[in-house]
C-alpha positions in Angstrom: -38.5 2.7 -47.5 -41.4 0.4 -47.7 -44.5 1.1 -46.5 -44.8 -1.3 -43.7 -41.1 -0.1 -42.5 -42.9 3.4 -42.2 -46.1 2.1 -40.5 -43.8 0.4 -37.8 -41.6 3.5 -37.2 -44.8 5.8 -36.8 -45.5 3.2 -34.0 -42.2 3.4 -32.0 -40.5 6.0 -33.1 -42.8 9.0 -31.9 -43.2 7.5 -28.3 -39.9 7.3 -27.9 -39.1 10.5 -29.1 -41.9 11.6 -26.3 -40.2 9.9 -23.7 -37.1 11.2 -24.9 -37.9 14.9 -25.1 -40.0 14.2 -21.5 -36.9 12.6 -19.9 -34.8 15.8 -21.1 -37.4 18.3 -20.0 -37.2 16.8 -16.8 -33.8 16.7 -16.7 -33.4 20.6 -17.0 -36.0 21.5 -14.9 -35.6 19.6 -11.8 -35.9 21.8 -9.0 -32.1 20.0 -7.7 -31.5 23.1 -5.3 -34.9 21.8 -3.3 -33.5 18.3 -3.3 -29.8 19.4 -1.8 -31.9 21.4 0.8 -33.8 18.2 1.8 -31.0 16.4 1.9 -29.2 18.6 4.2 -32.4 19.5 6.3 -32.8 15.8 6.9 -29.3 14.8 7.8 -28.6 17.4 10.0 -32.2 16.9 12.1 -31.1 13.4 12.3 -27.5 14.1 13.4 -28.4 16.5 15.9 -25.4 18.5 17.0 -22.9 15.9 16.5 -22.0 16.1 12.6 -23.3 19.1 10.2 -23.6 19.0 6.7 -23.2 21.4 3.8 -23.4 21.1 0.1 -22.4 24.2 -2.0 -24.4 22.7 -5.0 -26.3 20.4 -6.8 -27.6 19.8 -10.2 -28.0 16.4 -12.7 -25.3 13.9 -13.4 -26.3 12.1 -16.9 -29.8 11.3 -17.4 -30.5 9.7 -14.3 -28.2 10.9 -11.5 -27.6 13.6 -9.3 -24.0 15.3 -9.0 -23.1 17.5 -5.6 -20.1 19.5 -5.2 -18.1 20.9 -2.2 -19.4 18.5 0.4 -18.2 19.4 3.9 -19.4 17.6 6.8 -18.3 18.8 10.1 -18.0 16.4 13.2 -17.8 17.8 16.6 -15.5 16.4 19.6 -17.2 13.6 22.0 -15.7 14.8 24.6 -13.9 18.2 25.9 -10.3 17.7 26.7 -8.8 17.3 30.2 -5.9 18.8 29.6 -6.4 22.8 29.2 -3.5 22.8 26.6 -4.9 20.9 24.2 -7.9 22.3 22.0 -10.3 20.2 20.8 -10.8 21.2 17.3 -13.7 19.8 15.4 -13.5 17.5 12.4 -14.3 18.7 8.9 -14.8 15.8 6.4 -14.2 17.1 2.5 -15.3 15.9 -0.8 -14.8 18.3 -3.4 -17.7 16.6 -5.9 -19.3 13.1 -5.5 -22.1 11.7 -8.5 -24.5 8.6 -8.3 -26.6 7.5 -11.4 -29.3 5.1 -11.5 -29.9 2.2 -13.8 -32.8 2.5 -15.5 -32.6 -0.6 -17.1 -32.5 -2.8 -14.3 -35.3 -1.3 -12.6 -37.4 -2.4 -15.6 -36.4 -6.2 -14.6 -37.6 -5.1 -11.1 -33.3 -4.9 -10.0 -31.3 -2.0 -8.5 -27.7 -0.7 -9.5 -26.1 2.1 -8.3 -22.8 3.8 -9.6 -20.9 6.6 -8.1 -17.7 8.4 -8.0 -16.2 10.9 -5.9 -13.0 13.3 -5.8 -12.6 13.3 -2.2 -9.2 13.2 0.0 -7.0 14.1 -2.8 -7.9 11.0 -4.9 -10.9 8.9 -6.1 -13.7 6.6 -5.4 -15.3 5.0 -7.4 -17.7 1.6 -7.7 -21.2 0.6 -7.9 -23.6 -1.2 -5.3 -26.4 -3.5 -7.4 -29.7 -5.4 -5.4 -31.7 -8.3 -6.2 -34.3 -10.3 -5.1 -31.6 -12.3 -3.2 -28.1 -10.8 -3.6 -26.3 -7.3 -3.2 -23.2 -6.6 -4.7 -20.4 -4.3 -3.8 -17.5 -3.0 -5.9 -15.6 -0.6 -5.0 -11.9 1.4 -6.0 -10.0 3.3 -4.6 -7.1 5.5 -6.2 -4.8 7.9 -4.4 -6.5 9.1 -1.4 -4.6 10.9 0.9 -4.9 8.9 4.3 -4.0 12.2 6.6 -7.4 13.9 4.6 -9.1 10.8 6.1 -10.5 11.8 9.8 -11.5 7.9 10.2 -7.8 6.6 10.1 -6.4 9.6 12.4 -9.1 8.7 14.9 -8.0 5.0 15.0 -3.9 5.9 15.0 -4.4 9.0 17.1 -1.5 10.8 15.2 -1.0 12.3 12.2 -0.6 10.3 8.8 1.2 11.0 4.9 0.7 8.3 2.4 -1.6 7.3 -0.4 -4.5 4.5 -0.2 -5.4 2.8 -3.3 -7.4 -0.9 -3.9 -10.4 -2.7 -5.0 -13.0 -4.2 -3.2 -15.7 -7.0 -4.2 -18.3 -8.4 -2.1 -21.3 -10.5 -2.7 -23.9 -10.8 -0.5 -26.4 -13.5 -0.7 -29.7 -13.1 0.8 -28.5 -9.9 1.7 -26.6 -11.2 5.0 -22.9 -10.4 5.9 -23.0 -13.7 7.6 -23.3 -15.1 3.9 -20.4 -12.7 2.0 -18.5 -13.9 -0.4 -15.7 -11.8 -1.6 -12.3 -10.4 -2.0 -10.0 -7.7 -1.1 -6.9 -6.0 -2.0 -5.9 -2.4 -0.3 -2.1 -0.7 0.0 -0.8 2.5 1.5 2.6 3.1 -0.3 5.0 5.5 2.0 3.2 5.8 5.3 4.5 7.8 7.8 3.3 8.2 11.0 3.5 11.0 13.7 5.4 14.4 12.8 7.3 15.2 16.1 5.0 17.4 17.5 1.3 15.5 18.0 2.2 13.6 21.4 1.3 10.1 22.4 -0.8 9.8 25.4 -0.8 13.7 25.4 2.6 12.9 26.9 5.5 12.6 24.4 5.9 14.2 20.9 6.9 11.1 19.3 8.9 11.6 15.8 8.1 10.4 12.5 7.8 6.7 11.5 8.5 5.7 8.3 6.4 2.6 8.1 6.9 1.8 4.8 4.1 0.2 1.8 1.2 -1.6 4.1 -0.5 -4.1 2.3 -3.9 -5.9 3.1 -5.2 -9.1 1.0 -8.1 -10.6 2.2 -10.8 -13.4 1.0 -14.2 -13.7 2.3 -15.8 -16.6 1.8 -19.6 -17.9 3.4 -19.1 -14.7 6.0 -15.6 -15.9 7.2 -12.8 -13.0 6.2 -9.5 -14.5 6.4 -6.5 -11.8 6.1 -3.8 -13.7 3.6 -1.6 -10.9 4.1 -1.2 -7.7 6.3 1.9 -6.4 6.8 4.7 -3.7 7.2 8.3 -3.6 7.0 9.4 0.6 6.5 12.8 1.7 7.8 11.1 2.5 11.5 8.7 -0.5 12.0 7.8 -3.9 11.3 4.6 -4.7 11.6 2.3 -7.8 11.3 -1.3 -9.1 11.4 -2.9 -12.0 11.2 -6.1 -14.0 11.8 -9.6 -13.3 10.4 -13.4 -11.8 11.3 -16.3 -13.4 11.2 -18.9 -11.7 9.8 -22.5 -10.8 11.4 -25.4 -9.0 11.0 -25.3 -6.3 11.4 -21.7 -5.7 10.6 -21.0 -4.2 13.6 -21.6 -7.2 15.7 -18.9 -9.1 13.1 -16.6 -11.2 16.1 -12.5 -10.5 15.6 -9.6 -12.7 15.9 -6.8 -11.7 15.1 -3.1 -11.1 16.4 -1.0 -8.0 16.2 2.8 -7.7 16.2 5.4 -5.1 15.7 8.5 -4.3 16.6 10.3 -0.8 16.1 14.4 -0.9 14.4 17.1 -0.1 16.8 17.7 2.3 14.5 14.5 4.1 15.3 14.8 4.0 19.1 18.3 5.1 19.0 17.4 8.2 16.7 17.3 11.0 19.3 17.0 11.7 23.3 12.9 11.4 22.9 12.7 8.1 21.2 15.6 6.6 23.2 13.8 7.5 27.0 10.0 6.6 25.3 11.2 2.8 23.6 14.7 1.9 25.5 18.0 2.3 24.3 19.6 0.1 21.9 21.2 -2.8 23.4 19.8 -1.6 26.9 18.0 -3.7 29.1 16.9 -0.9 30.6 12.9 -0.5 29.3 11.6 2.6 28.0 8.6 4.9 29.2 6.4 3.1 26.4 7.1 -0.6 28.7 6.1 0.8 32.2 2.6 0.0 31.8 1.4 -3.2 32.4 -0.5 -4.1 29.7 2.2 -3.3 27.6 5.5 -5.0 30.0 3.1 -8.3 29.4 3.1 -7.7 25.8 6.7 -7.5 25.1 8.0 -10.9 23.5 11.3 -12.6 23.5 11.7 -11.7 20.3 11.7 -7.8 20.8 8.2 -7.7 18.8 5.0 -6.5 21.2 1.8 -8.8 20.8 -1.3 -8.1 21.1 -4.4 -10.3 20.6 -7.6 -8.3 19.4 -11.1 -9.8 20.1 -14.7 -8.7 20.8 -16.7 -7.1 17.7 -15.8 -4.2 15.2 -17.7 -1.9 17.4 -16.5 -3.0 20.6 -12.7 -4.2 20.2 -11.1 -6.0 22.5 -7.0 -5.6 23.2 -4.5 -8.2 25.3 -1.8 -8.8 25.6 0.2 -11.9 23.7 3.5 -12.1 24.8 4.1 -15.1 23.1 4.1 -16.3 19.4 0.8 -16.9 17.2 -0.4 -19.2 18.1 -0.7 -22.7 15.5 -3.6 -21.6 12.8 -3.6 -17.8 13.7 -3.8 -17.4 9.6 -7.2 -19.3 9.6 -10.5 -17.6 9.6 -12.1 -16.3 12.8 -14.0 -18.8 14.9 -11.5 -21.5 14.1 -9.1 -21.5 17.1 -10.6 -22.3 20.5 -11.4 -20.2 23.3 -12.0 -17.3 21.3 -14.3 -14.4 23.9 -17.5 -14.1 23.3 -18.1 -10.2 22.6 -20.8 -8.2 24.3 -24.0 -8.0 22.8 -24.5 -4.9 20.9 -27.2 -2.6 22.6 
């Protein structure tokens, strides 16, 4: 070894070894239990009584990342039920470990990137979320979850759900605006099944199992227009079909809907016992079922035997009506393109 080869690693090699060692020394003796504490102390002050958090424990993930395991956070019910016989149970969300870890390298180019993973719902997340001066970036997968572990889904179905979510998602946004993502998507449930014939519809009817069948969703975003290429359904109990797009806002929640729902369920289905015969119509029947007396729903009811419904307003504040006719010309386009689409409220 050469004497200036020696000279030049007495200059870099014992600061980095100091950073090193400092880096690892830090590492070990972070206080992480103070950390999880704040954490949880801050969420739940925020939060109020609505949604409680715990986390078991917390340590390092890497070199520069946290890991937490048995993550529970418990949402209580809006409202108390109106019907003494039913209890209204809260809502316990749980991940069983989740890790992010920090780039340090793209700090130093003054640039944020974020990975993380999770074991949550009987599967895993995983993905990364990266900022620049003028962009953010989204990727995200999805393997496996359990969609009945997921208390999001059974609040929007209202019933319970078996089957297993798995997809990718990529979105770009420039300047940091929704209104400006570019971006794709590509989600499936394989198996769903819907309802177990005791959780009753309308706190009326205990409706029995549908077996809807793989759902997929593909989905392009391009300058803040999502246009749905495909969303659909065809099980043994249900066909199902959506189409239309969103057009994305800031903030999200204000994003404007259009899009058109049908379904239909298979003779086979209604005709399965004395509950779904009186709640969907016999088979062949023109008399109408429990599920057609309302009339929201009578005016959804097609020629065709599907139910329509158009959806409108914002992704906070949906808007459902009935279509008892077929989509119209262009419902595949984006959102904003057909005319006399409702103007949603504004958000408060």
């Amino acid at each position: 070894m050469t004497p200036q080869v020696k000279k030049w690693l007495a200059w870099t090699g014992y600061p980095l070894a100091y950073l090193a060692l400092l880096a690892c020394f830090s590492r070990v003796t972070f206080p992480f239990d103070r950390l999880r504490d704040r954490i949880v102390g801050d969420f739940n002050s925020h939060q109020g009584p609505a949604s409680h958090l715990k986390i078991a424990d917390m340590s390092g993930y890497w070199l520069s990342g946290i890991e937490a395991e048995n993550i529970a956070i418990t949402q209580m019910p809006k409202a108390k039920a109106t019907d003494p016989g039913i209890e209204n149970k809260p809502k316990v969300i749980k991940i069983d470990s989740a890790h992010l870890s920090l780039s340090l390298l793209r700090l130093l180019v003054g640039t944020m990137a974020v990975s993380f993973g999770a074991d949550a719902f009987g599967g895993q997340v995983s993905g990364s979320v990266a900022s620049g001066s003028n962009e953010q970036t989204f990727d995200i997968g999805l393997d496996r979850l359990n969609v009945g572990q997921m208390p999001i889904l059974d609040d929007l179905v209202g019933l319970p759900m078996k089957g297993n979510l798995q997809g990718q998602v990529e979105i770009i946004l420039s300047d940091k605006k929704w209104s400006k993502g570019d971006g794709k998507l590509g989600l499936s449930i394989d198996n769903l099944k819907v309802g177990d014939g005791k959780a009753k519809v309308l706190n009326a009817i205990a409706l029995p199992e549908v077996n809807v069948g793989k759902v997929s969703l593909s989905a392009t975003i391009a300058a803040g227009r999502l246009k749905i290429d495909k969303l659909s359904a065809k099980g043994q109990d249900l066909d199902l079909a959506v189409e239309g797009g969103v057009r994305l806002r800031d903030p999200v929640g204000t994003s404007m809907l259009d899009l058109n729902l049908r379904f239909r369920f298979s003779d086979a289905y209604r005709g399965k016992n004395e509950t779904t015969r009186g709640l969907l119509g016999e088979p062949g029947s023109k008399a109408p079922g429990l599920f057609e007396l309302t009339p929201q729903v009578q005016k959804s009811k097609r020629p065709d035997g599907y139910y329509g419904w158009r959806i409108a307003g914002t992704l906070d504040r949906p808007v459902f009506e009935p279509s008892s006719g077929p989509s119209p010309a262009g419902a595949g386009r984006t959102a904003g393109s057909l005319p006399g689409m409702a103007s949603p409220a504004p958000a408060p």
